[in-house]
C-alpha positions as CSV (number, residue, x, y, z in Angstrom):
1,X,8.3,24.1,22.1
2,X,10.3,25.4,25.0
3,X,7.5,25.8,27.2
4,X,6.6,21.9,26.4
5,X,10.4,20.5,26.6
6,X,10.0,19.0,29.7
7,X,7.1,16.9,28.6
8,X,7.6,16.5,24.9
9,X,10.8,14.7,23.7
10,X,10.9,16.7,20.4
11,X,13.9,15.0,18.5
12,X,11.7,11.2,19.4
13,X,8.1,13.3,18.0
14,X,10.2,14.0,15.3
15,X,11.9,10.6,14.0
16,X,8.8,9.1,14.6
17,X,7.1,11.4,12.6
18,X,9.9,10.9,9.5
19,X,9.9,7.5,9.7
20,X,5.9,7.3,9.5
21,X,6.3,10.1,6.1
22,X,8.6,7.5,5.1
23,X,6.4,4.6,5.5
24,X,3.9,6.3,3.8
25,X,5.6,7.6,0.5
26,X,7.0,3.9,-0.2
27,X,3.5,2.9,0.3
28,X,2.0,5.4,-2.2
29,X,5.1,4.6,-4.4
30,X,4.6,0.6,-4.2
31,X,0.6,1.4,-5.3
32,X,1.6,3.5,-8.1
33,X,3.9,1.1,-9.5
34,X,1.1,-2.3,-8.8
35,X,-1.0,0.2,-10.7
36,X,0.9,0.3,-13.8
37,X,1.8,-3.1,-14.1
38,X,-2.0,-3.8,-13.5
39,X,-2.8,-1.4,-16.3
40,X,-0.3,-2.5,-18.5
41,X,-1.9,-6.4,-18.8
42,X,-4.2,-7.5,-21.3
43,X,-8.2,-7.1,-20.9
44,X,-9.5,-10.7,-20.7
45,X,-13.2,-11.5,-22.2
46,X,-16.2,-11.0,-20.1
47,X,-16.8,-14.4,-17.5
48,X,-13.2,-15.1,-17.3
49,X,-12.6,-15.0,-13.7
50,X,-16.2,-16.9,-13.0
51,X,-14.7,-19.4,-15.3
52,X,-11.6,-20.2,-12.6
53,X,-13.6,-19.7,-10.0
54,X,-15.8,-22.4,-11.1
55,X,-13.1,-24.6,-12.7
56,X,-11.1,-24.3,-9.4
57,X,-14.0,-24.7,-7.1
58,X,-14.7,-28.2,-9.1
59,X,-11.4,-29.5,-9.3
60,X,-11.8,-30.0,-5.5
C-alpha cells in the first residue's frame, strides 16, 4: 500500500468501499423483511390475479 500511496487515495478506496457494504446489507435486509411479509399473506385461489387483470383491463 505504500508503494501505491501516491496513486491510490486509500482512506477515499476505503469509505467508498463501506459505504457500498452498507448499501448492500440494508438492501439484503429490506428483501428479507418484503420476504416475510410476502410469506406471511394469505394464498389466494388459482386465476385470481388473471381475474384483475382482466376486470381492470375491461374497466378501461
Amino acid at each position: 500500500m505504500d508503494k501505491l500511496s501516491g496513486y491510490v487515495n486509500w482512506s477515499e478506496e476505503i469509505r467508498k468501499f463501506l459505504e457500498e457494504r452498507v448499501k448492500e446489507l440494508r438492501r439484503k435486509r429490506v428483501l428479507e423483511e418484503a420476504r416475510k411479509v410476502i410469506e406471511s399473506l394469505p394464498e389466494l385461489p388459482p386465476g385470481t390475479a388473471a381475474r384483475y387483470v382482466r376486470e381492470d383491463r375491461d374497466s378501461h
